[in-house]
OpenMM code with the backbone's topology and positions (N, CA, C; nanometers):
from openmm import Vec3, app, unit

residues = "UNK UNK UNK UNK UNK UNK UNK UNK UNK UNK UNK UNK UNK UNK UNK UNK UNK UNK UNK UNK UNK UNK UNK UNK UNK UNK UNK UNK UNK UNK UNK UNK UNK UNK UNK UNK UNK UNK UNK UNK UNK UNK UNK UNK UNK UNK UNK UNK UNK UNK UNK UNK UNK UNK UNK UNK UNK UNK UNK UNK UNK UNK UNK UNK UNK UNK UNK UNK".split()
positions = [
    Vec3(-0.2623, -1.2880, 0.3475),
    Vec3(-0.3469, -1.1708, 0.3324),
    Vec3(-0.4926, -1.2150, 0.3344),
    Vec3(-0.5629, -1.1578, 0.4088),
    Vec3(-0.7122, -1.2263, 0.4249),
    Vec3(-0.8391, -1.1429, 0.3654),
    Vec3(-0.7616, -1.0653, 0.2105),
    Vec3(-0.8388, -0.9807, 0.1425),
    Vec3(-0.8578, -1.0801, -0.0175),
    Vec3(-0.9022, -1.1479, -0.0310),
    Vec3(-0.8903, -1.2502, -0.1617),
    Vec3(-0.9349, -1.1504, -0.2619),
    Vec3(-0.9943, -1.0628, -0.2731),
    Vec3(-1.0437, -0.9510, -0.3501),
    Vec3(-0.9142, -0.8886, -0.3837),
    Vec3(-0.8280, -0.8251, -0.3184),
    Vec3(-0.7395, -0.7557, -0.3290),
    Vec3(-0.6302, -0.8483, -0.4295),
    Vec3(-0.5698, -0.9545, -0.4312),
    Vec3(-0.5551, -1.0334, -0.4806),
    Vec3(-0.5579, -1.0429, -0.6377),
    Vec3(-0.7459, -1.0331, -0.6356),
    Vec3(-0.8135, -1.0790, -0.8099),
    Vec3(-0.7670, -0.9320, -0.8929),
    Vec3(-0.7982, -0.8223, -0.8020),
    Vec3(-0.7255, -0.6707, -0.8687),
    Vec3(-0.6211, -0.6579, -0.9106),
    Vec3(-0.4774, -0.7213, -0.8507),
    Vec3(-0.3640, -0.7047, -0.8886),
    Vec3(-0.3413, -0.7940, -1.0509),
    Vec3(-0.4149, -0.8985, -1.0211),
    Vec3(-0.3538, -0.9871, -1.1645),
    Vec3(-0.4444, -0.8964, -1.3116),
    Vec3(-0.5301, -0.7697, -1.2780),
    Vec3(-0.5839, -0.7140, -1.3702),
    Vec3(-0.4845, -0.6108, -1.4746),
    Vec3(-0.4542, -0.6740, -1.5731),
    Vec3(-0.3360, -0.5844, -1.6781),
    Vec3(-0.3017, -0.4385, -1.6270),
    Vec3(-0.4416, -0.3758, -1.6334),
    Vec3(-0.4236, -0.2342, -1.6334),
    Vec3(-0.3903, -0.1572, -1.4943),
    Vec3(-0.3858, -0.2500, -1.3882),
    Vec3(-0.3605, -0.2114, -1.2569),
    Vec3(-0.2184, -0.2437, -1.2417),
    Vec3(-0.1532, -0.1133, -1.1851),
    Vec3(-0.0152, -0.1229, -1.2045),
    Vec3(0.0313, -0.1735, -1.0489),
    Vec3(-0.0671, -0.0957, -0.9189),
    Vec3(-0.0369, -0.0859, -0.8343),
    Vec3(-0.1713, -0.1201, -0.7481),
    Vec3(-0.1755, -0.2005, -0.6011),
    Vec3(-0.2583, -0.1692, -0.5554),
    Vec3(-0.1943, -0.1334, -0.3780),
    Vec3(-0.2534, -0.0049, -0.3154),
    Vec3(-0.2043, 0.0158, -0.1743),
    Vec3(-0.3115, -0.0402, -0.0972),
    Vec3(-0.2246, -0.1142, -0.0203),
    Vec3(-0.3396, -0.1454, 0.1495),
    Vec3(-0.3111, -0.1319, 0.2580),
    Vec3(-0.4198, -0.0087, 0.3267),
    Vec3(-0.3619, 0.0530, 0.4352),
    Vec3(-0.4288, -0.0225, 0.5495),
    Vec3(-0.3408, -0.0686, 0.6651),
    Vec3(-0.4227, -0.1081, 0.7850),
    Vec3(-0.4949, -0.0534, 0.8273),
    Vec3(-0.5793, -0.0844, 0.9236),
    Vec3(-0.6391, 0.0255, 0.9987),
    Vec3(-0.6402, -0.0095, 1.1657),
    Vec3(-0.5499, -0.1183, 1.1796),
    Vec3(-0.5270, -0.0946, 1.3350),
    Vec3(-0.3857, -0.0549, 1.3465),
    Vec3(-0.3014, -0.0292, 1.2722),
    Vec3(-0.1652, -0.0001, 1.2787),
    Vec3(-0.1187, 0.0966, 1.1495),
    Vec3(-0.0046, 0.1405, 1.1758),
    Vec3(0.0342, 0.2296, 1.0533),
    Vec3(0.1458, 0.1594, 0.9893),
    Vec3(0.0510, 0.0565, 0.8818),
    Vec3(0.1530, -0.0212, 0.7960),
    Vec3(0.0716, -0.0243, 0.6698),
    Vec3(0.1330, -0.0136, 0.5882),
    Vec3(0.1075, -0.0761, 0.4297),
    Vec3(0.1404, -0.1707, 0.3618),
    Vec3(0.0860, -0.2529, 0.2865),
    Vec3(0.1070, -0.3437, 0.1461),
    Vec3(0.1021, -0.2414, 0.0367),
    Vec3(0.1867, -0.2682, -0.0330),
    Vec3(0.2087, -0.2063, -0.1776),
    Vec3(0.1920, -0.3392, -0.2638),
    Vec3(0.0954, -0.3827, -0.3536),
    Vec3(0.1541, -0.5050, -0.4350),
    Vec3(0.1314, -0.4121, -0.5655),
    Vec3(0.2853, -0.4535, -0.6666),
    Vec3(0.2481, -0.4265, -0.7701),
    Vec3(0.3051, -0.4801, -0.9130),
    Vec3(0.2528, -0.4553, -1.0637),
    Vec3(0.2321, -0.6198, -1.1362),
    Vec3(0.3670, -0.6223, -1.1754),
    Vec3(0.4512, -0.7548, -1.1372),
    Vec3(0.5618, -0.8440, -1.2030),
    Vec3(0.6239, -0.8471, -1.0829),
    Vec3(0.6354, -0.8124, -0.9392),
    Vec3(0.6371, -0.8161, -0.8064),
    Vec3(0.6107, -0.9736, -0.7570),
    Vec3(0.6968, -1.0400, -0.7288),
    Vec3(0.6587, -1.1727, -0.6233),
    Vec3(0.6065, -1.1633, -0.5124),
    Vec3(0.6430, -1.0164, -0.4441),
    Vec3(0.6343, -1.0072, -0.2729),
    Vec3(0.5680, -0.8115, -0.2946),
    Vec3(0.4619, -0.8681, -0.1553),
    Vec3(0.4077, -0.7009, -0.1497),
    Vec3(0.5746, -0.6473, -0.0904),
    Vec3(0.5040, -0.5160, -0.1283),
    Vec3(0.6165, -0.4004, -0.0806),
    Vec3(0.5684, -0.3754, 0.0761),
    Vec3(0.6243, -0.3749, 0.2505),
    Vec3(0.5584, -0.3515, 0.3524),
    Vec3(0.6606, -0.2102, 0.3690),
    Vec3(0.5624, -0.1685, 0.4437),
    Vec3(0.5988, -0.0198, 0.4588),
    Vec3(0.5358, 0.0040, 0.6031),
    Vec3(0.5921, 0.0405, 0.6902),
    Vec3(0.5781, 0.0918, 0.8168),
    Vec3(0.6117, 0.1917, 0.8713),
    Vec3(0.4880, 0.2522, 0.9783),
    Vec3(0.5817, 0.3853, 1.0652),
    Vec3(0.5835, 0.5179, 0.9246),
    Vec3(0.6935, 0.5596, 1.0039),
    Vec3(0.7545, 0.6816, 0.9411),
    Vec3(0.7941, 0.7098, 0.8029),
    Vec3(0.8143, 0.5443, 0.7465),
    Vec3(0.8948, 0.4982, 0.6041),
    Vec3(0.7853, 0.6163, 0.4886),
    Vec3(0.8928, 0.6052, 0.4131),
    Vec3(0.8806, 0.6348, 0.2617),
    Vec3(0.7792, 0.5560, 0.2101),
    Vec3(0.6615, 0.5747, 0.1308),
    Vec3(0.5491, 0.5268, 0.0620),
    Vec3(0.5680, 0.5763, -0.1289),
    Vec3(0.5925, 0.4673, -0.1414),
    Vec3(0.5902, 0.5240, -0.3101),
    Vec3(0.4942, 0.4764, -0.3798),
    Vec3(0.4454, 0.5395, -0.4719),
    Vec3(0.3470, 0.4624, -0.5446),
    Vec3(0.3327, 0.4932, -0.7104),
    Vec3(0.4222, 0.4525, -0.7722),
    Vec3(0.5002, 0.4676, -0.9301),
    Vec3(0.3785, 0.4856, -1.0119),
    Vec3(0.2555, 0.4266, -1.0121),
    Vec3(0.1518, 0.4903, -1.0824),
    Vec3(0.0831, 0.5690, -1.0578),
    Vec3(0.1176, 0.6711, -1.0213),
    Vec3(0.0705, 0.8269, -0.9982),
    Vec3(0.1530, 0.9016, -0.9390),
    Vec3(0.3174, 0.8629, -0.9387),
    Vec3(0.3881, 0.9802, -0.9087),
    Vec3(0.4180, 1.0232, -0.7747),
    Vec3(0.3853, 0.9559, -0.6839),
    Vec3(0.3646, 0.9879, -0.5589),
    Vec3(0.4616, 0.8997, -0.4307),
    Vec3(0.5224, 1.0117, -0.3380),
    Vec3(0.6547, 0.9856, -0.2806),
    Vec3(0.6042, 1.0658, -0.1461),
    Vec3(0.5673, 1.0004, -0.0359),
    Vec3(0.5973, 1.0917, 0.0975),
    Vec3(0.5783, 0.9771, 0.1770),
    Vec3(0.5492, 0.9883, 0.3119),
    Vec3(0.5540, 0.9604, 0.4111),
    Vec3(0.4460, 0.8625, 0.4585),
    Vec3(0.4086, 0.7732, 0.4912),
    Vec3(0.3463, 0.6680, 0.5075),
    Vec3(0.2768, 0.7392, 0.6451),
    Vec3(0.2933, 0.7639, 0.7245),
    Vec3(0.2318, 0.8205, 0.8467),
    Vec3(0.1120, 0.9269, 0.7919),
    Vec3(0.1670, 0.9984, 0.6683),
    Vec3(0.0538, 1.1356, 0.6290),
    Vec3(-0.0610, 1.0687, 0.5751),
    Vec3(-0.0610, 0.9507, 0.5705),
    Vec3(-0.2370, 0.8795, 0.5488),
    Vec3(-0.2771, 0.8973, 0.7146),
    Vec3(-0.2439, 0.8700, 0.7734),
    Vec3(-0.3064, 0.8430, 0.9051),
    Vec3(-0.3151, 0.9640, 1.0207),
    Vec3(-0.2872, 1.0708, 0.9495),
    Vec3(-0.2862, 1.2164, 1.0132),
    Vec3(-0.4065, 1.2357, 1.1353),
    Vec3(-0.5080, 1.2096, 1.0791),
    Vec3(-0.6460, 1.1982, 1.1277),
    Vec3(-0.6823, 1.1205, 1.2235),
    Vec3(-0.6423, 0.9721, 1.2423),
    Vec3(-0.6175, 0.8972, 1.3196),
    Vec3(-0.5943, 0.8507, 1.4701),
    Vec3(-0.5997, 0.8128, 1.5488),
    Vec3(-0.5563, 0.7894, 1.6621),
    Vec3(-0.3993, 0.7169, 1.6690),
    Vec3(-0.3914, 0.6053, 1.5646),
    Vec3(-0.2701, 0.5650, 1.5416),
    Vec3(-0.1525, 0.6489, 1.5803),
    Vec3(-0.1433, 0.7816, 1.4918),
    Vec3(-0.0296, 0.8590, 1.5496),
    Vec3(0.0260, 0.9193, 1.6325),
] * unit.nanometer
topology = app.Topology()
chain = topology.addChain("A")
for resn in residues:
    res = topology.addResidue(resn, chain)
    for name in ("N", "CA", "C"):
        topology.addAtom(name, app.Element.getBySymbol(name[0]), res)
């Protein structure tokens, strides 16, 4: 991962979750704390994100986009 920032956020207690959305493709990193491995999420897939409740579609970030 060539975000070293993204990284120093996750080992922060109170951060449960952090999402990272590409922006030349429609993929995600999910890392979140007690996790060895990000969560990858591509395409069409299911996007969850347990600290705030939230369950849809990984594509509906990129609505706007050319990607889709």
């Amino acid at each position: 991962m060539p975000f070293k920032n993204v990284w120093a956020y996750a080992t922060i207690a109170s951060v449960r979750e952090v999402l990272i959305l590409s922006s030349t493709s429609v993929r995600a990193e999910v890392l979140r704390q007690g996790d060895e491995a990000p969560v990858i999420v591509a395409g069409d897939e299911a996007l969850r994100l347990d600290s705030i409740g939230y369950e849809g579609s990984l594509v509906d970030f990129y609505a706007t986009t050319d990607l889709t």
